[in-house]
C-alpha positions as CSV (number, residue, x, y, z in Angstrom):
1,X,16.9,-3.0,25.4
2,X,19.9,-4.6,27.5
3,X,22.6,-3.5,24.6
4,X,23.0,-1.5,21.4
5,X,22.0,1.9,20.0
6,X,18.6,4.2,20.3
7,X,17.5,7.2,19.2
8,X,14.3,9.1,20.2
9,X,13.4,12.8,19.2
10,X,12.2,15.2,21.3
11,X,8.8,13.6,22.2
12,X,10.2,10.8,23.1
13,X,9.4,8.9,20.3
14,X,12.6,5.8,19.7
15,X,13.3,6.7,15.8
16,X,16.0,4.5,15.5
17,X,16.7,0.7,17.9
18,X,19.3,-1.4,17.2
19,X,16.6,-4.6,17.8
20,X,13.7,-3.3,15.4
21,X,13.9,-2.4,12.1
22,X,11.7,0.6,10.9
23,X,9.8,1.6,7.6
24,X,12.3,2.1,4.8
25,X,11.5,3.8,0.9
26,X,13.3,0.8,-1.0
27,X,12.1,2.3,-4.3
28,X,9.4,5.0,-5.8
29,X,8.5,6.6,-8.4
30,X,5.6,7.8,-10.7
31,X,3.4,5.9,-13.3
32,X,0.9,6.7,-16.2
33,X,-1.3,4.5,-18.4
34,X,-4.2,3.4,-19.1
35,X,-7.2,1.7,-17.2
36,X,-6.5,-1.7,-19.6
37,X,-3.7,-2.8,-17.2
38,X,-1.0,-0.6,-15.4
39,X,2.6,-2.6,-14.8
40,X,5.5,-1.0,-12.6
41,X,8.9,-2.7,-12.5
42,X,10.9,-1.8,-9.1
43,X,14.6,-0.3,-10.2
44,X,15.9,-3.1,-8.7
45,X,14.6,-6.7,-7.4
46,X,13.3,-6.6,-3.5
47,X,15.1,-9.1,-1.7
48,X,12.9,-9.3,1.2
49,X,11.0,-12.5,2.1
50,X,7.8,-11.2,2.3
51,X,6.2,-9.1,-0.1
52,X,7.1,-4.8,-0.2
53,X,4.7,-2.9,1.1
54,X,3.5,-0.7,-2.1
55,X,1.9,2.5,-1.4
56,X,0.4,4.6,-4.6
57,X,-1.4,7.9,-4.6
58,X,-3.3,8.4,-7.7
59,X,-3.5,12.1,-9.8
60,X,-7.2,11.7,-10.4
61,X,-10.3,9.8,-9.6
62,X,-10.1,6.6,-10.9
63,X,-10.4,2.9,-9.7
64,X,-7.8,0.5,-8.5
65,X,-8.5,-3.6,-9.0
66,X,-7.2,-6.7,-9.9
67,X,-3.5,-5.5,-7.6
68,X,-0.9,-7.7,-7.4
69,X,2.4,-7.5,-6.1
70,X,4.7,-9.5,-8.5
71,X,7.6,-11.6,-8.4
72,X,8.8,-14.4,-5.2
73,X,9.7,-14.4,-2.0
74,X,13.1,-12.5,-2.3
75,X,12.7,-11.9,-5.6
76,X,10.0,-9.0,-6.0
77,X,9.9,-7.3,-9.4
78,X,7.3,-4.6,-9.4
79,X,3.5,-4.3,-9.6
80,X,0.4,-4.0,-11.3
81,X,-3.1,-3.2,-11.6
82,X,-6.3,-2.8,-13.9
83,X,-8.6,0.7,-13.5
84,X,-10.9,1.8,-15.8
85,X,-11.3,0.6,-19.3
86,X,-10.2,3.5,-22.0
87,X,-9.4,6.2,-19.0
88,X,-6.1,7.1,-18.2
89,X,-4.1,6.6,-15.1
90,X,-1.4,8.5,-13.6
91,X,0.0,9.0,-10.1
92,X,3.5,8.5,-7.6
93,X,4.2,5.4,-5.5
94,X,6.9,4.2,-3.4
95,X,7.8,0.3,-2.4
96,X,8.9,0.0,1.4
97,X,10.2,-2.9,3.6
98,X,11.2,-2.9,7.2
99,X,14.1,-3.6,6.3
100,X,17.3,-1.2,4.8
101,X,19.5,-1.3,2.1
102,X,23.2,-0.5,1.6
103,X,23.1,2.8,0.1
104,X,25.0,5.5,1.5
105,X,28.7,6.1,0.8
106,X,29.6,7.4,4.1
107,X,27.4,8.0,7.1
108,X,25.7,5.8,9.8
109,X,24.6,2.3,9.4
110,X,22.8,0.0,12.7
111,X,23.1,-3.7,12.3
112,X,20.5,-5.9,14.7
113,X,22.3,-9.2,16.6
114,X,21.8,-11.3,13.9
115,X,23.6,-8.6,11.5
116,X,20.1,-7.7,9.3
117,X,21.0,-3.8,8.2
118,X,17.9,-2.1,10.1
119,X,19.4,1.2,9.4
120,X,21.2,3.2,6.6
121,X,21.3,7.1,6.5
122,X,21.0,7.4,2.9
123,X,18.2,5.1,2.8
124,X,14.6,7.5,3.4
125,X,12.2,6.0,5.6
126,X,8.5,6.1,5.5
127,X,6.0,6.7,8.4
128,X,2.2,5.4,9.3
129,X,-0.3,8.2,8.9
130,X,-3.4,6.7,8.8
131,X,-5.5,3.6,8.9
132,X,-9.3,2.9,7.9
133,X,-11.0,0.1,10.1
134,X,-14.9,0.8,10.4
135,X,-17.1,1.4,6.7
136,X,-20.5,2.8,6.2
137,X,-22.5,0.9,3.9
138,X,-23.6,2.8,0.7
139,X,-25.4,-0.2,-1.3
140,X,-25.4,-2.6,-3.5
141,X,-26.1,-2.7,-7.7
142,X,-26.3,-5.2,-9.7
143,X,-23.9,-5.4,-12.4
144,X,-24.3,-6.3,-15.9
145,X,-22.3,-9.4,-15.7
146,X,-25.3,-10.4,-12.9
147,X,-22.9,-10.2,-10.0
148,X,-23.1,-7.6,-7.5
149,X,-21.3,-4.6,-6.5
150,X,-21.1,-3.4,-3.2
151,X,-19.9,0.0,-1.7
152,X,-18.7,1.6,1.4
153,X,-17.2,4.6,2.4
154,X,-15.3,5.9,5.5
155,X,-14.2,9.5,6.5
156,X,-11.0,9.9,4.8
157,X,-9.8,12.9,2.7
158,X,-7.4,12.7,-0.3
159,X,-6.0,15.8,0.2
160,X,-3.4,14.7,2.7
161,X,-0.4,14.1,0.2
162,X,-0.8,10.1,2.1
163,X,-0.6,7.4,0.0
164,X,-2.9,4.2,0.1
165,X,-1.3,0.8,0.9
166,X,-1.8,-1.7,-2.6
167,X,-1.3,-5.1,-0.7
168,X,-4.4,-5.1,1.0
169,X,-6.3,-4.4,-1.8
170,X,-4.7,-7.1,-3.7
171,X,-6.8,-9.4,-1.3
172,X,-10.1,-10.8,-2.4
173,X,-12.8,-11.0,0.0
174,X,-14.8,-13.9,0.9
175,X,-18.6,-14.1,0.3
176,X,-21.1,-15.8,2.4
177,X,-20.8,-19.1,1.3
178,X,-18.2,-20.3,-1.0
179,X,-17.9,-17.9,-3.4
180,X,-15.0,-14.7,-3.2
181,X,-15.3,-11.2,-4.4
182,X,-12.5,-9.1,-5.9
183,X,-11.6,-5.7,-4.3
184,X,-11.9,-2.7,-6.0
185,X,-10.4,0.9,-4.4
186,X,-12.2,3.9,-5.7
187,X,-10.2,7.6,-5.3
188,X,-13.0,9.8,-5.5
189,X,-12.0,13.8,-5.6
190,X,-14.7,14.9,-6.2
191,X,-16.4,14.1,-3.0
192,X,-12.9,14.3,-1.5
193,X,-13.8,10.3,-0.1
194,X,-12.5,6.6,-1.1
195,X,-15.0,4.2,-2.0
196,X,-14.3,0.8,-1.6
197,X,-16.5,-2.0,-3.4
198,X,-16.4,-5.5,-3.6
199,X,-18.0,-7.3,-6.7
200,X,-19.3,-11.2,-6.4
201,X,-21.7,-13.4,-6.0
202,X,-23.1,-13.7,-2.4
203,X,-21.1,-10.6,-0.4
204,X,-21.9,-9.8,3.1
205,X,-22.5,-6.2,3.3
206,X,-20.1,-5.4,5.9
207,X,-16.8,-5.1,5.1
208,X,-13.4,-5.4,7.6
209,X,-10.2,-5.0,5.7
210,X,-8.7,-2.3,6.1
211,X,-7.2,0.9,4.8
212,X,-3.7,2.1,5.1
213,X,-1.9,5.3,4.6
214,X,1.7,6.0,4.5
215,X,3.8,8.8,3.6
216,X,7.7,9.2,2.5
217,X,9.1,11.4,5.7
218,X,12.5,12.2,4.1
């Protein structure tokens, strides 16, 4: 950078640029339902174009499908999600944007050249931990419903305190031909592993989306 303001800690690391915005908490909080259809409302709407990056970390094994991220662009409400039918659900999530809000009453704010608030010192911030990219296969099953249900696991403990990144799992998957799958996310304690599984029609058995972990760092 030509201009402005940086920070870096003492490996060196830039914390804080007055060009690039970092990965702030905009809201969080902690849920409990039932597997029949979980909805969270943010405090307050997101005002950010593209959608908050939601991260959850569930209490107990359980499943995670049918995600979505509600609201408009600039207008994000909250989210929501289906688990298992007639078990309950409970667990902590925060909502993060690179992007900051105006929170602080005194303090240290960092404005980028076109006067976005990247910074705010009583806004927390939120940091990368983790990401899944490569799956083993487990199998397939078919379902009652006559679709099938595939599985795959990766190396990736629970017992981190990280939380898992909702967006991606909101996605559906597409299948060999024309027909999608929907993404389901499977916290498995037990075994101390996620599972993931898509359910459809004609689904390849490898799988690339990936896995994201996060965790609150203030």
């Amino acid at each position: 950078m030509s201009y402005g303001v940086q920070f870096s800690n003492n490996n060196d690391v830039v914390i804080i640029d007055s060009e690039f915005s970092r990965l702030v908490v905009l809201d969080r909080g902690v849920w409990n339902g039932n597997g029949s259809g979980v909805f969270v409302q943010f405090a307050s709407t997101i005002t950010s174009e593209e959608p908050p990056l939601v991260f959850v970390r569930l209490n107990q094994s359980n499943t995670l499908c049918f995600c979505v991220i509600t609201g408009s662009s600039g207008n994000w409400t909250g989210f929501s999600f289906s688990g298992i039918a007639g078990s309950g659900t409970s667990g902590s999530w925060f909502a993060a944007a690179f992007k900051s809000n105006p929170t602080a009453s005194y303090g240290f704010r960092v404005w980028d050249g076109s006067s976005k608030l990247l910074f705010d010192s009583g806004t927390p911030a939120a940091q990368f931990t983790r990401t899944i990219t490569g799956w083993s296969y487990l199998g397939a099953e078919q379902t009652g419903q006559g679709v099938y249900r595939l599985s795959w696991t990766a190396y990736s403990p629970l017992n981190t305190g990280d939380y898992m990144l909702l967006n991606n799992i909101a996605m559906d998957v597409a299948g060999g031909t024309t027909r999608q799958g929907n993404m389901y996310a499977v916290w498995d304690y037990a075994n101390d592993r996620l599972v993931m599984q898509v359910i459809g029609v004609d689904i390849q058995n490898t799988l690339y989306t990936p896995v994201v972990f996060a965790k609150p760092i203030s």
